[in-house]
N, C-alpha and C positions, 0 to 999 in steps of 0.2 A: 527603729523608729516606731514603736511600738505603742499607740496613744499617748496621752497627752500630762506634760509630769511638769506643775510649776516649779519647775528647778532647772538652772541652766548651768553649760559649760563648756569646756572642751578640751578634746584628748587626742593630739594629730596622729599621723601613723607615723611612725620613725622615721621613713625615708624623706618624706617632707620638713620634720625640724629641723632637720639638718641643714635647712635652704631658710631657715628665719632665723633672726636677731635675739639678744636675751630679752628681750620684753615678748617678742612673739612666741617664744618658746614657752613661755612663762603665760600666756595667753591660751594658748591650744593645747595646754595640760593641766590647769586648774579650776577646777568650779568655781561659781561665782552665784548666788540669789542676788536676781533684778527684777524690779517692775518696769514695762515698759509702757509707756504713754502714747497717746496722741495715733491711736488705732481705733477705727471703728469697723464694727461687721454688722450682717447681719446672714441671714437663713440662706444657705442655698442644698437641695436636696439633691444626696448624693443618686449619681446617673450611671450604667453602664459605658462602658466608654473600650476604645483601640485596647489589645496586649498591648504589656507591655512591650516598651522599644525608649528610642532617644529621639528627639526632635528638640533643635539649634536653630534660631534665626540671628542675624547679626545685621544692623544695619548697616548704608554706606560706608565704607572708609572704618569700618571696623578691622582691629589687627586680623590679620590672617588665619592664624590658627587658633583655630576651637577651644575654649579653657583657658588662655592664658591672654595677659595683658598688660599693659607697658610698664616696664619698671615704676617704681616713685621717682618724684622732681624733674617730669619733664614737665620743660617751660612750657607752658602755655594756657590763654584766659587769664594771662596776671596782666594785663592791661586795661584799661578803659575805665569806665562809669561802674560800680559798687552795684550789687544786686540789689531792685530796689527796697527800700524801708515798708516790713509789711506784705512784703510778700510770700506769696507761700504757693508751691508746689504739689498738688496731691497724686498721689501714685494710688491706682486702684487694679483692683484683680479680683480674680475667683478662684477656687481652687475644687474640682471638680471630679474626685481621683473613677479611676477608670477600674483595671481588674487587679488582682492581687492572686499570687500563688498558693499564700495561706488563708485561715477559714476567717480572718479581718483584713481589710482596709489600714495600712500605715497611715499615719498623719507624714503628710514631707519636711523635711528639711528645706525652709525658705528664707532667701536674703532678697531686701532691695538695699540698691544702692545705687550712687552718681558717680560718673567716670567726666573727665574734661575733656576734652576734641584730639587729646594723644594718647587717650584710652588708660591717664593715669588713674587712680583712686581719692577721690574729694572728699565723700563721708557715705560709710554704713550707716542706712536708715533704720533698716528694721533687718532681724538674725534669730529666726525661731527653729530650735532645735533640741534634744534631749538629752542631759548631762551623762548620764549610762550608757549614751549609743553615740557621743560626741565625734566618737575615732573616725564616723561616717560622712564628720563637716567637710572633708576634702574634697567630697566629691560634689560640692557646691564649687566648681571647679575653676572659672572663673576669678569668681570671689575671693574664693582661697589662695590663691594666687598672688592675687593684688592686695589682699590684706596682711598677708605675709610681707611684702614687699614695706609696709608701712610700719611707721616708727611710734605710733601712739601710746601702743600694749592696752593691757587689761580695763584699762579706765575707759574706753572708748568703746567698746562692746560691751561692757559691764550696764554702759547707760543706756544702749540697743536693743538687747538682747533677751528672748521672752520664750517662753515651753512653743511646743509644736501647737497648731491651731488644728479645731476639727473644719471639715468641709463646708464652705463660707462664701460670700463675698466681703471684701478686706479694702480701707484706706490705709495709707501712711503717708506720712508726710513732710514735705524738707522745705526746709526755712530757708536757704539759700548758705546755709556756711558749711564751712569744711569740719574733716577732723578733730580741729584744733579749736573750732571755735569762730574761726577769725571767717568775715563775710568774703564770699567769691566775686570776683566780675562775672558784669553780663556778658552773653556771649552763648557759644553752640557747646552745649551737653550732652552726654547719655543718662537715659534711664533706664537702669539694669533692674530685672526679675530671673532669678534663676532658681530652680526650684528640683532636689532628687528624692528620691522616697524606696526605701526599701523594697525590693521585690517590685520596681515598680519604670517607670521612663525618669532619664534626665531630660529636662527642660531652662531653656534661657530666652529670655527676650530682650532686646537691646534695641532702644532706639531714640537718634535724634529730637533732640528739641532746643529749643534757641529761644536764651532766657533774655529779656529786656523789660520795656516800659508795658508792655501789650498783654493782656489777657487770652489766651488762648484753652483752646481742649483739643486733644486729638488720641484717637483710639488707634491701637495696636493691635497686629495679627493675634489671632489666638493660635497656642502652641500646645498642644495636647492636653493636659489635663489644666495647665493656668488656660483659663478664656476672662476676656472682657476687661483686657488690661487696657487703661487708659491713663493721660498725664491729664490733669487739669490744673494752668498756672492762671493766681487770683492776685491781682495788681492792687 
């Protein structure tokens, strides 16, 4: 994860393909050049910070174990009233990297994304990472997981998916639909940040919010090198 290369892809490790589908396979072992949208940053100077280590937060009623998360098509949130028209979601963060073993700073490996209240996979928002170092997206650990689990393939991270970012504070943002396109019900969410970096901590933050007619913001713990993550949903 060696700075920052506008080229994206990805190259799984073998013991993992062997747990995905021929589009996923097909996904975690071929490049792809994309531009990705609807990101804004701005300056943030990098700080001394902890060795490296791991730090995991998971909110309420998150599955149990660390890195993984509930298969695809379980039922639930396919009921009720349609995410409203116009709405929009912003996920925000910093990324603030701490020490490093070698004589640079890696840029990290970072996904957001939304999981539904059975911790299935709805849509990969944003997936920045290095087509030469791709073999290391597993351990976006999570993520990888439940993206594997999905049936979309390459078209779906193709629209995602953008080089590693230098040290920032970072938007992205979700519109309320899935995958696929098609809009979600309202209803109780997660908003996933999980972030690993060479030589450096894993980090994930996971947490509730409960999408309807209402306007809200509300900030998240900070987890070692992400600080200042925040949802703000705009009615």
């Amino acid at each position: 994860m060696k700075g920052s290369l506008a080229v994206v892809g990805v190259v799984a490790l073998e013991p993992l393909l062997a747990a995905c589908g021929n589009s996923d396979a097909k996904t975690f072992s071929q490049g792809s050049t994309t531009t990705q949208a609807g990101v804004t940053t701005t300056s943030a100077a990098p700080a001394p910070g902890s060795p490296a280590g791991s730090t995991v937060t998971t909110a309420a009623a998150a599955p149990a174990a660390t890195g993984t998360a509930a298969t695809a098509g379980a039922a639930t949130n396919d009921t009720g009233p349609a995410y409203p028209s116009g709405a929009k979601l912003a996920v925000k963060f910093s990324f603030t990297p701490g020490s490093s073993n070698g004589p640079r700073v890696n840029n990290p490996f970072i996904v957001v994304w939304v999981e539904n209240s059975a911790g299935t996979l709805v849509k990969t928002v944003s997936l920045w990472y290095l087509a030469r170092e791709g073999r290391y997206v597993s351990e976006l650990r999570r993520w990888y997981v439940a993206e594997s689990a999905s049936t979309q393939g390459q078209s779906v991270l193709d629209a995602v998916s953008g080089a590693t970012r230098s040290p920032g504070a970072y938007s992205v943002m979700w519109d309320g639909t899935d995958d696929t396109g098609a809009v979600v019900k309202q209803g109780d969410y997660y908003v996933c940040i999980e972030a690993a970096r060479e030589h450096g901590p894993y980090e994930l933050i996971r947490e509730k919010v409960t999408i309807g007619t209402k306007a809200f913001s509300t900030n998240f713990a900070d987890q070692g090198e992400l600080t200042g993550a925040a949802a703000d949903y705009t009615v």
